[in-house]
Each structure stands twice: as structure tokens, then as C-alpha cells.
N, C-alpha and C positions, 0 to 999 in steps of 0.2 A: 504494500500500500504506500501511497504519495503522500505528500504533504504537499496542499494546494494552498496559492491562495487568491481566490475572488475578488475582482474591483467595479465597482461600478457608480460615473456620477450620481450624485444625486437628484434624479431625477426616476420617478416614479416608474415609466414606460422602460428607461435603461438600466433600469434595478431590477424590476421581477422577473425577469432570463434569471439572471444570478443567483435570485433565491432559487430558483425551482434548482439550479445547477446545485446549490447547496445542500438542500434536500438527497440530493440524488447522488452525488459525492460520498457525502456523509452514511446515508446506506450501502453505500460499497465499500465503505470501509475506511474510507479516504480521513487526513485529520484536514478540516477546513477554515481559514479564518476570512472573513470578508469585511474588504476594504469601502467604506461609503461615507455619506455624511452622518452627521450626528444622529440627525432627524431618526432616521432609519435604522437605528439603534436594536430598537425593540422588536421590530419584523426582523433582524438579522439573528438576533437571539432564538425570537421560536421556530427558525430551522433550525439550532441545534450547536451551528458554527461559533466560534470564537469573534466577534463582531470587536475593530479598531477602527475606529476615527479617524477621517483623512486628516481634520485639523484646520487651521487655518482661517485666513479669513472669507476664504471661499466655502467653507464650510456652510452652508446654508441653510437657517431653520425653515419650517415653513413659509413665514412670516416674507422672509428673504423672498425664494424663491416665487412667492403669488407675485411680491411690488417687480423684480428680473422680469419676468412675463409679463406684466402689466406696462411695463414701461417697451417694452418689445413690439407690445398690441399696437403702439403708437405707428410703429415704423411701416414702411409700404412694402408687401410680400414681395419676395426675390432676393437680388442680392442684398439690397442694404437691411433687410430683416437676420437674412441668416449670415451677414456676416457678426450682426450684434451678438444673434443665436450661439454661434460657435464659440466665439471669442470671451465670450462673458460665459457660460456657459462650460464649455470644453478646456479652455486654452488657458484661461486664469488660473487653473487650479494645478497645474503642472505641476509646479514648484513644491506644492505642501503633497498633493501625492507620491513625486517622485522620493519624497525625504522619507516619507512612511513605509513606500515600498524599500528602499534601501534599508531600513530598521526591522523590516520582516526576514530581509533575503538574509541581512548579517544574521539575525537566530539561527537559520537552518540556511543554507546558500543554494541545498539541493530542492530548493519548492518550487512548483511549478505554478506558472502564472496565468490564470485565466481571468482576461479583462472581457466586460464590453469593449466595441469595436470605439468606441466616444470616449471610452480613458487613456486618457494621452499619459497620464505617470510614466510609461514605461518607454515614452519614446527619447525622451531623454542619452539614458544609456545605451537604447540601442541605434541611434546619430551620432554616437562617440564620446557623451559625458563622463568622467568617470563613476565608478558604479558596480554593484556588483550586475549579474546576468541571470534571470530565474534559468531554470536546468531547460525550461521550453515556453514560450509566452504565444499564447493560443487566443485570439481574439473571436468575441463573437458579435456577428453583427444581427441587431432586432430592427434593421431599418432595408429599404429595398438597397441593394447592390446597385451603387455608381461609380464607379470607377472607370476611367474613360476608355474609349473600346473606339476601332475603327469601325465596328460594325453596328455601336446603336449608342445613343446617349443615354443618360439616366433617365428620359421619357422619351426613349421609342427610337427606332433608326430615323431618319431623316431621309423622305422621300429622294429618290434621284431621278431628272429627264433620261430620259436615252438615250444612250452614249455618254451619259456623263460618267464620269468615277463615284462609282457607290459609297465611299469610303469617305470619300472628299468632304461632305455636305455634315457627316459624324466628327469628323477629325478638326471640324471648323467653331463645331456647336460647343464640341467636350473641351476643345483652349476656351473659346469664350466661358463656359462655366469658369473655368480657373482664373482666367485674368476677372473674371467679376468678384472671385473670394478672393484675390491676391491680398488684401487689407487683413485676410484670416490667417494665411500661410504667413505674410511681415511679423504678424503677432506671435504666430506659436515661435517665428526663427528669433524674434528677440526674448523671448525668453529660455529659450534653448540655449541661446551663443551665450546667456549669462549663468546657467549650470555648468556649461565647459563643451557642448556637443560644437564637433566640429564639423560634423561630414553635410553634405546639402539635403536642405528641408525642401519636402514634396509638397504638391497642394495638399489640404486638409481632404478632399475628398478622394484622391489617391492614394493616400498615404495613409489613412486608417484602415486601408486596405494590401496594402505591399510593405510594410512598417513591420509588422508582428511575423513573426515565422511559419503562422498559419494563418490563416480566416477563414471562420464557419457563418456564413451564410445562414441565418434561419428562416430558409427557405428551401424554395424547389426549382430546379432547372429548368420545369414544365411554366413557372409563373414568371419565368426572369423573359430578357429581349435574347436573341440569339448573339452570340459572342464567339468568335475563332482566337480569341487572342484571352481568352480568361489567364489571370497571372498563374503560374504554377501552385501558389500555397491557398489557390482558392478551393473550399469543400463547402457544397449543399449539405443541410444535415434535416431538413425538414424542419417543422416549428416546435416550439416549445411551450408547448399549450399549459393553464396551470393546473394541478392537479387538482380533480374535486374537493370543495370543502366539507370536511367532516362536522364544521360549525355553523353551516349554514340550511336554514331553516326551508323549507319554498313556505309561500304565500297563500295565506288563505284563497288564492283565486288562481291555482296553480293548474287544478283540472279544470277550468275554461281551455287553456294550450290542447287539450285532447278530442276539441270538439271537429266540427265537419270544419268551420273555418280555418284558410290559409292564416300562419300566424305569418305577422311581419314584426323583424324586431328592429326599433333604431335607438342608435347610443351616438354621443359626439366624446367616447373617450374617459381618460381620467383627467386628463389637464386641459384640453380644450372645449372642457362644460361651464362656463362662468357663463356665460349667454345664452341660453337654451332655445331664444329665438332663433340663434341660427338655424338649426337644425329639427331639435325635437320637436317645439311648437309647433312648425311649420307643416311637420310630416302627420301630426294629429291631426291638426285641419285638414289636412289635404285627403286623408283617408277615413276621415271624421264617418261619411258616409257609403261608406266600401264596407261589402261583404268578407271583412280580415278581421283578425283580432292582432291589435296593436300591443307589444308591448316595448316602452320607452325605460331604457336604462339610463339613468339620469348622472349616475358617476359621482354623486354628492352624495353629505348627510341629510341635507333637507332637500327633497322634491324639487322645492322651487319652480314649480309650473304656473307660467305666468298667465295661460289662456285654459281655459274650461274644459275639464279631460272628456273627452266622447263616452262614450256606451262601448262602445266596442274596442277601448284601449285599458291598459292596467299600466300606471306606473310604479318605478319601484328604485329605490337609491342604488342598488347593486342586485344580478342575478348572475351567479358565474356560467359564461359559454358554455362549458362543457355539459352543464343539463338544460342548456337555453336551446344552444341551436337545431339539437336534435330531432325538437320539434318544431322548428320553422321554415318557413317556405322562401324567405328573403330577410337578410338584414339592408337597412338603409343605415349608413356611416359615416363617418365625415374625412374617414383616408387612411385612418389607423391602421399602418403595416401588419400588428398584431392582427389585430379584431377580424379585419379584410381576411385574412388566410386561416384563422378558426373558421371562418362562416365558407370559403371554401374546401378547407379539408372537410371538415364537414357534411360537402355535398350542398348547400348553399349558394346563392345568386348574389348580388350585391349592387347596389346603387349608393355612387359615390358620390359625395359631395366634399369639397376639400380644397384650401387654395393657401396652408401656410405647410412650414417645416417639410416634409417627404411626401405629405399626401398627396400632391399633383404625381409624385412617380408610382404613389401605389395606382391612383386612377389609370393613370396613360398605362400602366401592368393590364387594369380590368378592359381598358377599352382594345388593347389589343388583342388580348386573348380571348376576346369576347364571350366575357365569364358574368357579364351584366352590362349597367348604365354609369357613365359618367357626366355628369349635371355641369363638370367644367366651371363651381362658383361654391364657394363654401353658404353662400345664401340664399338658395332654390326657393323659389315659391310654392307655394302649397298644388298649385297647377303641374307646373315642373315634373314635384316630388311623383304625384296622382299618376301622371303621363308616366313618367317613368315605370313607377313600381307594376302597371297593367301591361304594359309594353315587357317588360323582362319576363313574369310569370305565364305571360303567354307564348313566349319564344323556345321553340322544341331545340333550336338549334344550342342557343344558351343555356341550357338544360345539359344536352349534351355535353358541350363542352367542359360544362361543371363537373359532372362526372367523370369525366377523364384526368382532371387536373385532381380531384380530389384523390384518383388513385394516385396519381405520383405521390400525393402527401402519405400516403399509406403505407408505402415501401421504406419511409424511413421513420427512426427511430433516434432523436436526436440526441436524447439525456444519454444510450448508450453510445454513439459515434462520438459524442464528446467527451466519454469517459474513456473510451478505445485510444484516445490518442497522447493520454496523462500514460508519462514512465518514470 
């Protein structure tokens, strides 16, 4: 058995990979301690691991991170959103992870390192800081795969005329991404150059991926864009869905889900529900009078339903996927790389709505593989929503398809591939 150890920012969506990894670690035997913020203290304890504190002044309580987000909301989606995203988020915190991870490695030298793909600690030393070296530092990523390709961008290849170079029109899209975050890559290289790393910093969206000595993908190859140039240390490994809760109750109004009605379920998330007009409200009205039973996962403690719930919707602060989807005909979502690929392994359709962080890449995923609807606005109107959700549950071919992508998810087994590859 290994001694690992787990990292992951503080951020809710880039943490719970980790925990499940923890769990799963931990039952094979493995001794585990996991590296986060403060906050997340107490979820790091009830799997069982050794929970340390990255420290610092990035450490961020709640409190922190709602105002980081809130002052983000400000900013106009694209580059100048995510390069705040990364930087503030990602790149600040380098410094106080990289010290912790160095104080892990010096107890035991021989531990091996499994980050999310968003914990920069470890790039440090492996750009040439001094440092120790975990024995294998294994990244995983819980967001779509972008890393630049001549054969497709992080949303989709890029049409070519005839006779043009196929390649060209991808190769043109994937530098502009980078010179649009170059303000992200300036940031993580100065504080790199002031650790001691010598060697040359990649963009941030290339280099969370060719950086680590592996990258798992928590995904499937059947959901990705086609790619001839994947880097060598990339591995699909399927998703990492969470395990059922053994503390969770269903709801007085649990057997309605069992009736003749198509259930639809829509959720915007754990971190982008502060508005629930985006999304939630909007998909209640819009199906207010549809033969479905709605149920809205709202991602908070209180409801906060700001318009008149129908007759034929249930809301509910939290119901975990794994006994939700089983019995539904479609989720509406707002892009959530997670969420989206439970609701297709699943055997599920999806209607996307999404316009900040990764979601426009999970969409432009659904609309290519045409596994549902992409609404192209994180603020569909209830017409939209309506059109859509009738349009998709009647489409045999989208059907199809579903079922075929949901086999690929089926053939893999992540928490084991991820543990196959600790020595």
C-alpha cells in the first residue's frame, strides 16, 4: 500500500472528485491525507483521510469565496472573466500550497500525489523550483478536456471551405484562446520565477494538462471532439459519480417520480444557484403546463423560489443523481461538466443552458454529439426552455445516441483506473 496525498482548491465542484478518490483510496488500503482549504475541513475528515490546511491567505472561508464570485459576476464572460477566474482562483495560491506540499513530501518523500487538474502546488517543482518530487503526481481533471489540438478547439473543430487546410482554422482558434489568457500564464510565470522554477511556463490551459506526469480525464472519448495529437500522458477514466448517501432521506413526494409522467429534472449547480431566475424559475414556467413532473434541485439550504411552484413540479434543496436520474426522462442544466455526464451515463438527454466558466465547452460537447439541446444563453426563456425540452424527448435519433455514449461510460470504472496507477 501507498501513501497518497490528495489536493484540491477550494472550490466545491474541484473538491468532490477528491473526496470520492478519498473514500476509495482509503478502502484499498491506501494511508491518505488531503490537501484543501480550511473550509472543507470537516467533509475531508468524514472520509476518513488525514485533512491539512493549505494555509495562507488564499485560504478561503466561505465568506471569501461567495464576495471572489460575486465580484467575478461583474466581469463580461470570456477572456476577461476567466482570466480573473484562474488567477485569483488557481494561481494565487501557489505559493502557500506549494510550501505545504513540500512539508508533506519531506515526512515521507515516497507519497504519491494526486491533484485536481486546477492545483497548481505542484507545478512549481516540476518547472524547476527547488523541491522535493512526489514518487508520481497524477492529475485529474473534472472539467471538459482543452488543451489545444490541430484537430478541434475546446468547443468543437472549426468548420473548413474546400481545399482549405483542416487544421488551419483549429490551430488559429487554440493560439487565440492562449494569447486571450496570456495575462493568466504572466501571472502563474511570476510567481513561479519567484519560488526558483526556471524552465518555460505553458498557457494555463495547456499546461494543467502536459505539466503532471499523467492526466485523467473524467470523462469518455465517446463525449470528447476527435483529437490525432492527444499528448501521450492523457487517460479517459470515465466519471466519478458520488456514491449514494447512506444519510439521505427521499421526500415525502418521492413516489410521484414512478408515475406515467416523463420526469424532467433541472438544477443550475452548487455554485452557480445565487439567481435561480436564471434557470430554475424559468424552466417551471415554461413547463408549468406540460404533461412532466418537474423536479428542481435548487443547490441551497433554503429553496428560494422566487415564482409560484406549479402542480406538477417538487422542489427540493439537494437530491443526489444517482437515485434522481434513474428515473428521468431529461435533465435541463446550466453546463455542469459533472451533472451533464451523470445525466448521460445515465442514459439521459440534456438541455443546456450555460454561458460562464467550461459550460459553453460542455454544450458545444452536447450539440455535437447530438446527445440533446443547447439554448446557447445561460438565460433561456420559458418558451426556449418549452421548445426545447418537446423537441429533444421526441427525437429517436437523440435517444439513440444517448444510449450509445452512455455505454462508453459503462466500460469504465474510474475510482479503480485511478487507483491502478498509484505505486
Amino acid at each position: 500500500m501507498s501513501s497518497v496525498i490528495l489536493a484540491a482548491p477550494g472550490v466545491p465542484g474541484e473538491l468532490n472528485p477528491i473526496l470520492e478518490l478519498a473514500r476509495d483510496l482509503l478502502a484499498r488500503g491506501h494511508e491518505v491525507v488531503v490537501v484543501t482549504n480550511t473550509m472543507f475541513g470537516p467533509a475531508v475528515t468524514a472520509t476518513g483521510a488525514r485533512f491539512v490546511a493549505v494555509g495562507g491567505a488564499c485560504d478561503l472561508d466561505e465568506h471569501g469565496l461567495s464576495a471572489l464570485l460575486s465580484e467575478g459576476a461583474a466581469l463580461t464572460p470570456g477572456p476577461e472573466l476567466l482570466n480573473f477566474q484562474w488567477s485569483r482562483l488557481f494561481a494565487d495560491p501557489i505559493a502557500d500550497q506549494h510550501a505545504t506540499l513540500q512539508r508533506l513530501l519531506d515526512e515521507d518523500p515516497t507519497r504519491v500525489l494526486i491533484t485536481n487538474s486546477v492545483f497548481l502546488g505542484a507545478w512549481p517543482v516540476a518547472l524547476g523550483a527547488p523541491g522535493r518530487r512526489p514518487a508520481r503526481w497524477i492529475a485529474v481533471g473534472a472539467n471538459p478536456l482543452s488543451v489545444s489540438s490541430i484537430d478541434t478547439t475546446a468547443f468543437g473543430p472549426v468548420p473548413a471551405e474546400p481545399g482549405q487546410d483542416p487544421h488551419a482554422g483549429n490551430v488559429a482558434a487554440n493560439a487565440g484562446l492562449v494569447a486571450a489568457t496570456e495575462p493568466t500564464r504572466l501571472h502563474i510565470e511570476k510567481i513561479l520565477r519567484s519560488l526558483g522554477a526556471d524552465q518555460a511556463v505553458p498557457s494555463f490551459v495547456d499546461g494543467i494538462v502536459t505539466v503532471p506526469d499523467i492526466f485523467v480525464s473524467l470523462s469518455v472519448h465517446a463525449f470528447d471532439f476527435p483529437r490525432s495529437d492527444l499528448p501521450s500522458n492523457v487517460l479517459y477514466a470515465g466519471i466519478l459519480a458520488a456514491a449514494p448517501s447512506a444519510q439521505w432521506t427521499p421526500p415525502e413526494w418521492w413516489a410521484d417520480l414512478d408515475g406515467e409522467r416523463p420526469v424532467v429534472a433541472v438544477t443550475q449547480g452548487t455554485v452557480a444557484n445565487r439567481d435561480l431566475t436564471e434557470l430554475i424559475e424559468p424552466t417551471l414556467r415554461a413547463l408549468a403546463d406540460s404533461d412532466v413532473l418537474v423536479v428542481a434541485a435548487t443547490g441551497r439550504e433554503d429553496d428560494a423560489i422566487g415564482t409560484t411552484v406549479p402542480d406538477n413540479a417538487r422542489v427540493t434543496p439537494f437530491v443526489p443523481f444517482s437515485e434522481l436520474l434513474p428515473k428521468c426522462a431529461l435533465l435541463v442544466t446550466n453546463g455542469g461538466f459533472g451533472a451533464t455526464q451523470q445525466a448521460l451515463a445515465a442514459g439521459v438527454p440534456v438541455v443546456v443552458a450555460g454561458a460562464t466558466e467550461d459550460k459553453p465547452m460542455t454544450a458545444a460537447r452536447v450539440a455535437f454529439h447530438h446527445v440533446g439541446a443547447n439554448l446557447d444563453t445561460a438565460n433561456p426563456s420559458p418558451v426556449q426552455i418549452r421548445e426545447a425540452v418537446v423537441r429533444v424527448l421526441a427525437d429517436t435519433e437523440i435517444a439513440a445516441n444517448v444510449t450509445n455514449i452512455s455505454t462508453a461510460y459503462q466500460t469504465h470504472d474510474a475510482r479503480k483506473e485511478i487507483a491502478d496507477l498509484i505505486y
